[in-house]
C-alpha positions as CSV (number, residue, x, y, z in Angstrom):
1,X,3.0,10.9,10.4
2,X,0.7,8.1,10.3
3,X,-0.7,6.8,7.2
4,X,-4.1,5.6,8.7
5,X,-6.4,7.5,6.9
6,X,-9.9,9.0,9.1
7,X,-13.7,8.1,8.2
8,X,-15.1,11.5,9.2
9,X,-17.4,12.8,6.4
10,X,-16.3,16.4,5.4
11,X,-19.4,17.6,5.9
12,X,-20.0,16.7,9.2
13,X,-16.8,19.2,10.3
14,X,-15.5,22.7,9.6
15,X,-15.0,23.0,5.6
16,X,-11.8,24.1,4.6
17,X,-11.3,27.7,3.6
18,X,-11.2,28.2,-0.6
19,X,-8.0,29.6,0.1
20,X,-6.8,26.6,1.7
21,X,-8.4,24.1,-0.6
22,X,-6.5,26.7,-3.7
23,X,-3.1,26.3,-1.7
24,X,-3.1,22.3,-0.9
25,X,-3.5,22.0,-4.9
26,X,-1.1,24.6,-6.2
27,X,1.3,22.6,-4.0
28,X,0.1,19.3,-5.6
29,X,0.2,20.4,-9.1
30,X,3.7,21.8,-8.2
31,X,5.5,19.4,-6.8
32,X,3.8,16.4,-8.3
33,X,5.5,14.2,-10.9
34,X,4.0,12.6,-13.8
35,X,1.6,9.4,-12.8
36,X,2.4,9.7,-8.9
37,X,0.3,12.7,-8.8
38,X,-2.2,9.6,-7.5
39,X,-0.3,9.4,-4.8
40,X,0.0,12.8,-3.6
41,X,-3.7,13.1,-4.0
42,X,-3.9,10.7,-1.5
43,X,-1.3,11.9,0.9
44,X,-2.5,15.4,0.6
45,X,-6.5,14.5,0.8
46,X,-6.3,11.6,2.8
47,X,-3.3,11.2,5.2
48,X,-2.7,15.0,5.6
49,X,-5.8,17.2,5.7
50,X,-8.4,14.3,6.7
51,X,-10.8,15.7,3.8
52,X,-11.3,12.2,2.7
53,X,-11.5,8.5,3.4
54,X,-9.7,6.1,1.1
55,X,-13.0,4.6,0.8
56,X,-14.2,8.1,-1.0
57,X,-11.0,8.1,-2.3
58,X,-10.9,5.4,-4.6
59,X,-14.5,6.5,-5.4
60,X,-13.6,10.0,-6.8
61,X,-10.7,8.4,-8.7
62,X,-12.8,5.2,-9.5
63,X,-15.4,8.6,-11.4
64,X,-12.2,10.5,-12.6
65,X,-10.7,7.4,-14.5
66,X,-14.0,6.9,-16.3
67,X,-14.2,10.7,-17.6
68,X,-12.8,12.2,-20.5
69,X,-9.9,14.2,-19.3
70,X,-6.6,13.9,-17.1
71,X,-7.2,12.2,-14.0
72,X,-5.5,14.4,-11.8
73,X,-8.2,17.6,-13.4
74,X,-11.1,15.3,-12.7
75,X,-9.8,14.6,-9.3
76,X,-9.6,18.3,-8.8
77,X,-13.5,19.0,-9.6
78,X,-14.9,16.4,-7.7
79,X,-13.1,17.0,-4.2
80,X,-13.2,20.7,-4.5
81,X,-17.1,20.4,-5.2
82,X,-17.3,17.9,-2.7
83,X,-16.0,20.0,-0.3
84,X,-16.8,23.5,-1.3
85,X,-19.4,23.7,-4.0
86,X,-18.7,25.1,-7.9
87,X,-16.2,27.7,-6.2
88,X,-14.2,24.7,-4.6
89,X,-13.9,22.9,-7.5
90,X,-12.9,26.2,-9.4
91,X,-10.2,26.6,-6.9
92,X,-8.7,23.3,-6.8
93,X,-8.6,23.3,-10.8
94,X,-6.9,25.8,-11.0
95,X,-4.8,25.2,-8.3
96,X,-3.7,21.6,-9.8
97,X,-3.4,23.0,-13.0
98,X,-1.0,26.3,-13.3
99,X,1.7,25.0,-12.0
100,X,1.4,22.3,-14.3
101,X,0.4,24.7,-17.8
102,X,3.9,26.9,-16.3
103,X,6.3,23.8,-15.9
104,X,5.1,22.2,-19.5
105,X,5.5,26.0,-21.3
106,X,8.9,26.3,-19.8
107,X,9.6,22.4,-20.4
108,X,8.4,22.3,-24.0
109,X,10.7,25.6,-24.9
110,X,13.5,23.8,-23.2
111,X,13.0,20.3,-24.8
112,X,13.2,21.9,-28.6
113,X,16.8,23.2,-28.0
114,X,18.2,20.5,-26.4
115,X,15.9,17.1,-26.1
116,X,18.3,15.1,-27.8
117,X,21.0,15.9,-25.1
118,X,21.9,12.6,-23.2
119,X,21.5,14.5,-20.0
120,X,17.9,15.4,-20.7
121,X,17.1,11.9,-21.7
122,X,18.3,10.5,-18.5
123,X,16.7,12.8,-16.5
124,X,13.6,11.7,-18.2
125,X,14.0,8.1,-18.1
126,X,14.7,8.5,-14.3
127,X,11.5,10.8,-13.8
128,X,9.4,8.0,-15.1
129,X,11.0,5.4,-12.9
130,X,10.0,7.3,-9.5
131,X,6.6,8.0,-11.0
132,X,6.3,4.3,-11.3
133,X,7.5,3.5,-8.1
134,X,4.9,6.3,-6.4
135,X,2.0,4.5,-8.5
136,X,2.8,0.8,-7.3
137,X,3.2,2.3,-3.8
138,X,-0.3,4.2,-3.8
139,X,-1.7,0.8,-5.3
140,X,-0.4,-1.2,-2.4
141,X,-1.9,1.3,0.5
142,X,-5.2,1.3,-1.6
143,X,-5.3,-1.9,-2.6
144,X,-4.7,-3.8,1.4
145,X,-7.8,-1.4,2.3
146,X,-10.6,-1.5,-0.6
147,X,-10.0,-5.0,-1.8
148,X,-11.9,-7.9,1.0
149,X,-11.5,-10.8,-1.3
150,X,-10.1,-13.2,-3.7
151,X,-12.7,-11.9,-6.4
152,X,-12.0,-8.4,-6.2
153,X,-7.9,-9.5,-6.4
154,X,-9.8,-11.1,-9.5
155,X,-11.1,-8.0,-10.8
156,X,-8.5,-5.8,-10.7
157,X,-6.0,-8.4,-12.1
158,X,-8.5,-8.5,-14.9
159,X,-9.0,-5.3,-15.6
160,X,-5.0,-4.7,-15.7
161,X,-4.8,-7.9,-18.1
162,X,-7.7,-6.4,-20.1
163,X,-5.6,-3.1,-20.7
164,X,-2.1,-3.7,-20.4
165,X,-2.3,-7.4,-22.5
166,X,-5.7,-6.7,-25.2
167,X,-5.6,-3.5,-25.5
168,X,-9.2,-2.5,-24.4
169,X,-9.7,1.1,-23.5
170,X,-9.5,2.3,-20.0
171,X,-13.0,3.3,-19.7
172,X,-14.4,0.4,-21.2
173,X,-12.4,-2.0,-19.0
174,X,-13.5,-0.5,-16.4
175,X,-17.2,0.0,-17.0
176,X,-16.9,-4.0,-17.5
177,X,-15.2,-4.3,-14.1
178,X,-18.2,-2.4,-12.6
179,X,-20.7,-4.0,-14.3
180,X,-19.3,-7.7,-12.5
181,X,-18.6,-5.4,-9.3
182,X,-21.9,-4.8,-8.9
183,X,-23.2,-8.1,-9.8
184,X,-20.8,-10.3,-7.7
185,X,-21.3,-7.8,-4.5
186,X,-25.8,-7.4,-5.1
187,X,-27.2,-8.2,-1.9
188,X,-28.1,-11.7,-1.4
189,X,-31.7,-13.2,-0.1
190,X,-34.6,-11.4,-0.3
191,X,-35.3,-9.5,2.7
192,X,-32.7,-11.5,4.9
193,X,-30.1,-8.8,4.7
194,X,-27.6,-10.8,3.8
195,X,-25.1,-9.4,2.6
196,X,-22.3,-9.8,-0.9
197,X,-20.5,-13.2,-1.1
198,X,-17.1,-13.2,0.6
């Protein structure tokens, strides 16, 4: 399957069904693991079903990551609105998320009789490696597609330094980002059309 993602605006073709856009995120939500749930997003929105761009992509997420709330949720609302209205986004909530609510009632009854085994721990620890490894690969895809220049490599390696080395909240780093975004990529000229700074 290829991984080139189309441009079509969903609203320019035949809108999914709400029963479609219910199943595609019950099978997110249940096969999804951890912090690669990014990465199926975009497999399942992008690459699959064509209902975005990876331009609108990184949009939606760009919104998600800045509201209170788990990304993946957010994600939820604003595609299935996007592509369906307040029933779509009902859908594909609820579709992300009982699977999820299921798995973690299960999980949590599970983990209080026997979290301490060594077996459990190790499943864990490798569970967080392959959710790693689906986050760095979803950054890579994103990244070679969204990012034009040596300032937005800039940005984001700001913004990561910002979080990961300072401490400074997720949504705060990245209201800063935005704020130099904008700035660095304003049109230049006045009426000349020119266009942001390369």
């Amino acid at each position: 399957m290829s991984e080139t993602s189309s441009s079509a605006d969903p609203s320019s073709g035949p809108r999914p069904s709400l029963g479609r856009i219910f199943w595609v995120f019950l099978v997110m939500g249940a096969t999804s693991l951890g912090g690669g749930v990014v990465g199926y997003l975009r497999t399942a929105l992008v690459v699959r079903n064509n209902w975005l761009d990876d331009i609108t992509f990184v949009e939606l997420l760009s919104i998600s990551q800045t509201l209170p709330g788990l990304n993946a949720t957010n994600m939820s609302i604003l595609v299935g609105d996007r592509l369906r209205g307040a029933w779509g986004a009902l859908l594909a909530t609820l579709g992300m998320c009982l699977p999820g609510a299921t798995l973690m009632t299960a999980a949590a009854y599970a983990y209080g009789i026997g979290g301490d085994d060594p077996w459990s721990k190790a499943f864990l620890h490798g569970i967080a490696a392959g959710a790693l490894g689906l986050i760095v690969v979803v950054m890579v895809q994103l990244g070679s597609r969204v990012l034009k220049g040596i300032a937005d490599y800039v940005i984001v390696l700001a913004t990561a330094a910002a979080v990961a080395l300072f401490g400074v909240q997720v949504p705060y780093a990245l209201i800063a980002a935005g704020i130099v975004a904008i700035w660095w990529h304003r049109p230049r000229g006045k009426g000349t059309g020119e266009g942001p700074r390369k």
